[in-house]
NULONU-414521 format. One record per residue (C-alpha): residue in three letters; y negated, x, z. Coordinates in steps of 0.1 Angstrom, whole numbers, padded with zeros to 4 digits, always signed. Example, Ala and Ser with C-alpha at 12.3 -4.5 7.8 and 13.67 -1.06 7.14 Angstrom:
<nodes>
ALA+0045+0123+0078;SER+0011+0137+0071;
</nodes>
This chain:
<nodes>
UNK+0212-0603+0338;UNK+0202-0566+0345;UNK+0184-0554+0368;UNK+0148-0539+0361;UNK+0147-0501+0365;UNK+0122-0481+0384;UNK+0116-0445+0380;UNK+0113-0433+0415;UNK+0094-0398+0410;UNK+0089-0379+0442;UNK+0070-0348+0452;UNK+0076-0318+0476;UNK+0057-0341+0508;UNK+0073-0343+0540;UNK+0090-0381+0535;UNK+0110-0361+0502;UNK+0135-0356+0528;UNK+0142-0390+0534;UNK+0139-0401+0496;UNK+0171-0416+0500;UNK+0154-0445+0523;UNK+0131-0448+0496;UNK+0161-0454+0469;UNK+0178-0481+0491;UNK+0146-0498+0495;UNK+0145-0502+0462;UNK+0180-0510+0452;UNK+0176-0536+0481;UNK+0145-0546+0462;UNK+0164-0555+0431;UNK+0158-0524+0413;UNK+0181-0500+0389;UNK+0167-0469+0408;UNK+0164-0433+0387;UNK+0153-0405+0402;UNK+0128-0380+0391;UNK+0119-0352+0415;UNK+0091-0322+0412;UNK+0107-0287+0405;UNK+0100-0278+0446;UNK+0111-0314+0456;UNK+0148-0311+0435;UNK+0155-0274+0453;UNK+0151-0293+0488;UNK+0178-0314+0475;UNK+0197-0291+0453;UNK+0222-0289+0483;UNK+0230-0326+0485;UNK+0223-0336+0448;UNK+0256-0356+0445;UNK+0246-0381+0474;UNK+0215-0390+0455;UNK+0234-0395+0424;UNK+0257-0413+0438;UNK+0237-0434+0454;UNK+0214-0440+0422;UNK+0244-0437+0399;UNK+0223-0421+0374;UNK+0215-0384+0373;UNK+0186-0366+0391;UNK+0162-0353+0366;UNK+0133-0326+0377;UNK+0128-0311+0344;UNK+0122-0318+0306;UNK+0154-0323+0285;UNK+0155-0298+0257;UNK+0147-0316+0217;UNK+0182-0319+0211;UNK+0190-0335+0245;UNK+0194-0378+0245;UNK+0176-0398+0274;UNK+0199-0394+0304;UNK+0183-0423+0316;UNK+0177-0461+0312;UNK+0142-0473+0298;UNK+0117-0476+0326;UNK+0106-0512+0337;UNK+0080-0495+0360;UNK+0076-0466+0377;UNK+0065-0457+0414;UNK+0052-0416+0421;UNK+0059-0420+0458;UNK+0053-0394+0479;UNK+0026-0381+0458;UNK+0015-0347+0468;UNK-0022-0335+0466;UNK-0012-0311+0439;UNK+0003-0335+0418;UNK-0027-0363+0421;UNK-0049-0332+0410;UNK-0026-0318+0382;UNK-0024-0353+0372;UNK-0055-0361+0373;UNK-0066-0332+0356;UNK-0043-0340+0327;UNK-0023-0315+0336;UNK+0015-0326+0326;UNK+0037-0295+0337;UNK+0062-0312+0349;UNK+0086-0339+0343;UNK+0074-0358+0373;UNK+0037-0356+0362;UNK+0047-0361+0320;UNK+0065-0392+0327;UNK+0039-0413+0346;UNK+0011-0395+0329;UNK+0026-0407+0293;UNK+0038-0445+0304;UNK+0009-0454+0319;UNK-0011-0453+0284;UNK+0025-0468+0268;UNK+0024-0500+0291;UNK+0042-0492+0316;UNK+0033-0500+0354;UNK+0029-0472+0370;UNK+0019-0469+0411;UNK+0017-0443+0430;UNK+0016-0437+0463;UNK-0001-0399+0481;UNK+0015-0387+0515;UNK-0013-0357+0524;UNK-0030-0350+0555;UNK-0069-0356+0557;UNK-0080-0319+0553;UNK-0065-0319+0519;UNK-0073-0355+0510;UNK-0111-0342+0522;UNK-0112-0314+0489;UNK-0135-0333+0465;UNK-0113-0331+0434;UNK-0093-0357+0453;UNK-0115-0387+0450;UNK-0121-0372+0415;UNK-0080-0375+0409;UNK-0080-0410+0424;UNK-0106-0424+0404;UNK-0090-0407+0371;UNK-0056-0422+0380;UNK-0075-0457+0386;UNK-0092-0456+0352;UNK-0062-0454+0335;UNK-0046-0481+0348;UNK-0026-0468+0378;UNK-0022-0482+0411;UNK-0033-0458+0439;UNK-0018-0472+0469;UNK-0042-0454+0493;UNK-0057-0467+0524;UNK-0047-0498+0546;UNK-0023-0514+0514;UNK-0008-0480+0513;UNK-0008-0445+0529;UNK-0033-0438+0552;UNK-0040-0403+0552;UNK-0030-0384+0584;UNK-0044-0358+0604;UNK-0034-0317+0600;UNK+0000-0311+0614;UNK+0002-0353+0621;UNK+0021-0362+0597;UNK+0053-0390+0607;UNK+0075-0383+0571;UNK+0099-0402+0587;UNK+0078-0436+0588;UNK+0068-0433+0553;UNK+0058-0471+0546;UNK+0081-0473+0514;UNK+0081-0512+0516;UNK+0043-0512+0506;UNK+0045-0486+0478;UNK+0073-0514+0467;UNK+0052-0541+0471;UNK+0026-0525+0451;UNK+0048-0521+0423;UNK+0057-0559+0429;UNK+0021-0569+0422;UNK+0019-0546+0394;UNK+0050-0562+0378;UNK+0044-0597+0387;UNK+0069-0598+0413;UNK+0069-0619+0446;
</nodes>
């Protein structure tokens, strides 16, 4: 039997660094794990790209494959935007499709595919008012903001522990949202 595959699409936020956690939480999880990351998040990595497709064993993607490209990558199962940044929630909620790692969500979740997502901001931006706007766009569509006590709890200015990123709720999210135990 093969394994479902998650699209693990990750911003330029602080726990990007540690993405790699993220990854193994989800291969540990049960999932196929491909990689999408922001334009700003993929240059953070660009140094050690290898390690993360090794450790995926697919290939990193951070942009939009030209018309005459195939998919690079396995159909998605589900998808998890985890950390989301407070521009992406915005561009995305906005409609605003960019980039690869806003397209992809913003397309599957009106396709049927269940799509979570989970912010890492600090409360000062979380506090701009097209943020609860965002949120409750994202939710009317179908997509599971993991906000709050069952997922992020925004952080105070120059507080932020990237480090301790809760990964293990932004998968257990996606576990509802599949029908997963």
């Amino acid at each position: 039997m093969t394994k479902p595959v998650l699209y693990l699409i990750a911003c330029a936020a602080g726990p990007t660094q540690y993405v790699d956690e993220g990854v193994r939480a989800a291969q540990a999880d049960g999932w196929d794990v491909c990689l999408i990351l922001t334009p700003s998040a993929f240059s953070w990595w660009e140094p050690r790209m290898q390690e993360l497709v090794d450790l995926t064993g697919h290939p990193v993607r951070s942009r939009y494959k030209l018309p005459w490209e195939r998919d690079a990558l396995p159909k998605a199962t589900a998808m998890l935007v985890a950390p989301m940044s407070c521009t992406t929630l915005n561009k995305w909620g906005a409609g605003i499709s960019d980039t690869l790692a806003i397209g992809l969500p913003s397309e599957a979740v009106n396709m049927g595919v269940p799509v979570a997502a989970m912010p890492y901001f600090n409360r000062a931006q979380g506090a701009q008012p097209a943020v609860a706007r965002s949120v409750a766009a994202l939710r009317e569509q179908g997509v599971l903001v993991l906000d709050g006590p069952e997922g992020y709890e925004s952080h105070p200015p120059k507080q932020g522990n990237p480090k301790g990123y809760p990964w293990e709720r932004a998968l257990a999210g996606v576990r509802r949202l599949v029908g997963r135990p």
